[in-house]
C-alpha positions as CSV (number, residue, x, y, z in Angstrom):
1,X,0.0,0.0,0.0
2,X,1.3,3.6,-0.8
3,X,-1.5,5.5,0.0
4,X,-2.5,9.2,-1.7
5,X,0.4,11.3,-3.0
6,X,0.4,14.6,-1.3
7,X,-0.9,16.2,-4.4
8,X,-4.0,13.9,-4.4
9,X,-4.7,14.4,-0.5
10,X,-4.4,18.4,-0.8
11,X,-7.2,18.2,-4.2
12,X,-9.2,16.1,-1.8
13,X,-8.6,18.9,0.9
14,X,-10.0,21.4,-0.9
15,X,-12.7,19.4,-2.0
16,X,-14.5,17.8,1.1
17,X,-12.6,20.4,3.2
18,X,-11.1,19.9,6.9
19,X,-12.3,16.3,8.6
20,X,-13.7,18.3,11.8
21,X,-17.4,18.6,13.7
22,X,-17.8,22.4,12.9
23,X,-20.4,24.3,14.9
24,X,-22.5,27.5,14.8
25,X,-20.7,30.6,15.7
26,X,-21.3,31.2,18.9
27,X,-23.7,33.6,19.9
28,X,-23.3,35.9,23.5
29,X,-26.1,34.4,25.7
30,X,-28.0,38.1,26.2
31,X,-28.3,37.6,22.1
32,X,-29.2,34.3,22.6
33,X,-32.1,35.1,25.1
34,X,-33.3,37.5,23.2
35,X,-33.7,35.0,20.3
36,X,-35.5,33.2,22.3
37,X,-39.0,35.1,22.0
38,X,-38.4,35.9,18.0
39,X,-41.3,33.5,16.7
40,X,-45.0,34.7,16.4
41,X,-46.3,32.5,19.1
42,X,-44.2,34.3,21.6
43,X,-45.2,38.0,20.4
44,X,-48.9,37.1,20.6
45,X,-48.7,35.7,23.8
46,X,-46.6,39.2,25.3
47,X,-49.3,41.3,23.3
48,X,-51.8,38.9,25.1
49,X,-50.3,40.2,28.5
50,X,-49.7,43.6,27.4
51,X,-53.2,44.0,27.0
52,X,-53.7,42.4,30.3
53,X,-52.1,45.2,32.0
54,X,-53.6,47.9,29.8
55,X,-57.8,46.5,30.8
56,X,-56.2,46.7,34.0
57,X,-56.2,42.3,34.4
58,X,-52.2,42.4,35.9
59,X,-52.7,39.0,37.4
60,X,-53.6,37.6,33.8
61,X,-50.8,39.7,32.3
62,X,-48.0,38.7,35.3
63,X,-49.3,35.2,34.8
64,X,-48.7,35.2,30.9
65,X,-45.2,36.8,31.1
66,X,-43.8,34.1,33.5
67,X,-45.2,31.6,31.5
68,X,-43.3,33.5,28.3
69,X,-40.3,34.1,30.3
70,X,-40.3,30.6,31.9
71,X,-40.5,29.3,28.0
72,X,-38.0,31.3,26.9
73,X,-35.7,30.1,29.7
74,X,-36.2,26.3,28.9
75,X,-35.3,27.2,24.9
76,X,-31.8,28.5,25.8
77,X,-30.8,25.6,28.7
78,X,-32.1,23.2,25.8
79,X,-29.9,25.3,23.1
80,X,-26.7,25.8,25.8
81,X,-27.1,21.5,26.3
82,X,-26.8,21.3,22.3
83,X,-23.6,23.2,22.1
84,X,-22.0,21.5,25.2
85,X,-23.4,18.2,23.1
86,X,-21.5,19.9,19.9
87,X,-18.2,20.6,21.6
88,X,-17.9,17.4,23.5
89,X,-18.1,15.0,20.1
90,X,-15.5,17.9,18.8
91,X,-12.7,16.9,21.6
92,X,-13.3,13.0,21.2
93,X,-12.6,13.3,16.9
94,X,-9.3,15.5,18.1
95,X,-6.4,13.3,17.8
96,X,-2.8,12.6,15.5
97,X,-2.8,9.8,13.0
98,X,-0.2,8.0,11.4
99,X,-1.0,7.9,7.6
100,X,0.1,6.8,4.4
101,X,1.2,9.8,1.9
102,X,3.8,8.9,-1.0
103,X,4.2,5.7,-0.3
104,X,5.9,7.0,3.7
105,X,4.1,6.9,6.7
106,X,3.8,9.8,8.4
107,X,1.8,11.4,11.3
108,X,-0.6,14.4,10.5
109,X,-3.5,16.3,12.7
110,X,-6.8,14.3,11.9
111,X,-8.4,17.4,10.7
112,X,-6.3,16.9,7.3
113,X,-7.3,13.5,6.8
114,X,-9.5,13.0,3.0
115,X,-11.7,10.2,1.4
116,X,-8.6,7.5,0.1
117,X,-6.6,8.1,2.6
118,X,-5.2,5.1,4.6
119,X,-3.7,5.2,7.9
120,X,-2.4,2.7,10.9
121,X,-4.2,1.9,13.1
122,X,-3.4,-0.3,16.7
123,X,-4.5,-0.9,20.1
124,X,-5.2,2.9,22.0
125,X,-5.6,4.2,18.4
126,X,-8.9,6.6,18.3
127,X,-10.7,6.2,15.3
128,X,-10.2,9.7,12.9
129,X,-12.9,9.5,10.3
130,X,-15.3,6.6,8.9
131,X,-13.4,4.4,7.1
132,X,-12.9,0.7,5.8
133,X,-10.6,-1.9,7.1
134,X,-8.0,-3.0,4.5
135,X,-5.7,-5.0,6.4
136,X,-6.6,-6.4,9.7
137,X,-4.8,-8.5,12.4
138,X,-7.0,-9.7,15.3
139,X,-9.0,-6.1,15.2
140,X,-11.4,-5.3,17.8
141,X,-13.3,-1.8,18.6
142,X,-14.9,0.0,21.1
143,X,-18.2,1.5,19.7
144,X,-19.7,2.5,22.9
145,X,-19.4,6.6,21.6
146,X,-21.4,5.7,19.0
147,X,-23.8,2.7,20.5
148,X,-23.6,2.8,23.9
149,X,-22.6,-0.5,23.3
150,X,-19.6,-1.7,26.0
151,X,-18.4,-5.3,24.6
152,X,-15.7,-4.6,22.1
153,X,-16.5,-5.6,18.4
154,X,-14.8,-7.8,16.2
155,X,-13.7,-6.0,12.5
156,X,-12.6,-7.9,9.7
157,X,-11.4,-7.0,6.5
158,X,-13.8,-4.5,4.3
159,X,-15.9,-3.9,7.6
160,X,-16.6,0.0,8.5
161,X,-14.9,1.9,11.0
162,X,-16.6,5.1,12.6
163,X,-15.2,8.2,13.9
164,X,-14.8,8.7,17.7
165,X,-14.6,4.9,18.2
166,X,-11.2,3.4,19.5
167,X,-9.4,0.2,18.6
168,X,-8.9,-2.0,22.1
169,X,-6.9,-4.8,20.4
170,X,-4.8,-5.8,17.0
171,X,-3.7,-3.6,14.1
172,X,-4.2,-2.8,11.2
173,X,-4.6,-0.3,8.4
174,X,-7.8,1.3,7.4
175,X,-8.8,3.2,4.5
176,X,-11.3,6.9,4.5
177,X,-14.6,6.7,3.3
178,X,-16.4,9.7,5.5
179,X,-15.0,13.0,6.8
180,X,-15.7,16.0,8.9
181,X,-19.6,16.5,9.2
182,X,-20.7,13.6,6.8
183,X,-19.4,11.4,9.0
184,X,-21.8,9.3,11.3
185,X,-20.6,11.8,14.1
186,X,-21.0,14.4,11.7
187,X,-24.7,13.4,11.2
188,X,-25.0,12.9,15.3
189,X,-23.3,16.8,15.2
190,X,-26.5,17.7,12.5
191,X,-29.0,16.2,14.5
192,X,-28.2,17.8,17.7
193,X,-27.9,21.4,15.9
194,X,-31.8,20.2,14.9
195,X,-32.8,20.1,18.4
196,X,-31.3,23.5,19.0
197,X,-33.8,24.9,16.4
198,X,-36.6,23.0,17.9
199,X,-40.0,24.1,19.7
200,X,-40.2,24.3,23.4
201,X,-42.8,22.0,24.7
202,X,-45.1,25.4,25.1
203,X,-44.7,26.5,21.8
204,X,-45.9,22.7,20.5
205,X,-49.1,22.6,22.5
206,X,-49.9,26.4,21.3
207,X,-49.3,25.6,17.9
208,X,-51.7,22.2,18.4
209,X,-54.0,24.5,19.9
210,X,-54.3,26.5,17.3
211,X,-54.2,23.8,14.7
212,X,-57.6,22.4,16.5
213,X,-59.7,25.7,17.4
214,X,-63.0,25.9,15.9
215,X,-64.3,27.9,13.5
């Protein structure tokens, strides 16, 4: 095996770009608040209270405020849990590999690792990217990132290899297939920035509501 030539690997580079979990910038958490009660089910419920106050009903009014401000609350712990999620599948895909480049083996930073390239892999070894086993002596991995699965698993030859999982026993060599965010922690990464953009609980059962009013 001789792996890519470092011409190949930086054209791949600039194609599927760095192999790393990337996030949304972060916001300050005032902003972030703030964004909290930008969607219409929010404003109608503070012109709901506002009015409250103005037909002199302040209990009505204080009552809808807490319930807006309690709502808005829950949307930013659920949006702070997201990016903690974010950052800590960000540390576990950090890590040096030794790869194949020329026909040499050398050892690069993850984060430049392409599709095609092949690297070493042994016992302690964190997987970099999804990949494919090519050569494979007595391989076992640790899934449990991924699974939650604790018993190590067996890998043969031409059997996939996730990023984030680690290699408890053999060696081996292991070509790229997925990188960066279209790995399978890439799509975890995805998934979690969904539930950052998802409804509160309150904002559901408004919308329901209002989905099943009468006429």
């Amino acid at each position: 095996m001789t792996g890519l030539t470092t011409k190949e690997a930086e054209e791949l580079l600039t194609k599927y770009g760095l192999n790393t979990i990337t996030e949304r910038k972060k916001k300050n958490i005032f902003i972030k608040f703030i964004e909290q009660f930008n969607n219409f089910l929010t404003i109608l419920l503070l012109a709901a209270a506002f009015i409250s106050f103005l037909i002199h009903e302040p209990v009505d009014g204080s009552l809808i405020l807490s319930i807006v401000v309690l709502n808005a609350l829950f949307g930013l712990y659920q949006e702070s849990k997201a990016e903690a999620a974010i950052q800590l599948l960000k540390k576990m895909t950090i890590t040096k590999i030794r790869v194949l480049r020329d026909g040499k083996e050398i050892e690069i930073d993850s984060k430049y690792l392409v599709p095609g390239d092949v690297f070493f892999i042994e016992e302690g070894v964190k997987i970099p990217a999804d990949a494919n086993v090519v050569e494979e002596k007595n391989l076992m991995v640790n899934e449990s990132a991924l699974t939650g699965e604790s018993l190590p698993v067996t890998k043969k030859n031409k059997e996939d290899l996730f990023m984030g999982t680690i290699v408890v026993r053999g060696r081996g060599f292991a070509k790229v297939t997925r990188t960066g965010m279209e790995s399978k922690f890439g799509e975890i990464a995805k998934g979690i920035e969904m539930i950052e953009d998802s409804k509160t609980p309150l904002q559901k059962k408004l919308e329901s509501l209002l989905r099943n009013r009468g006429p």
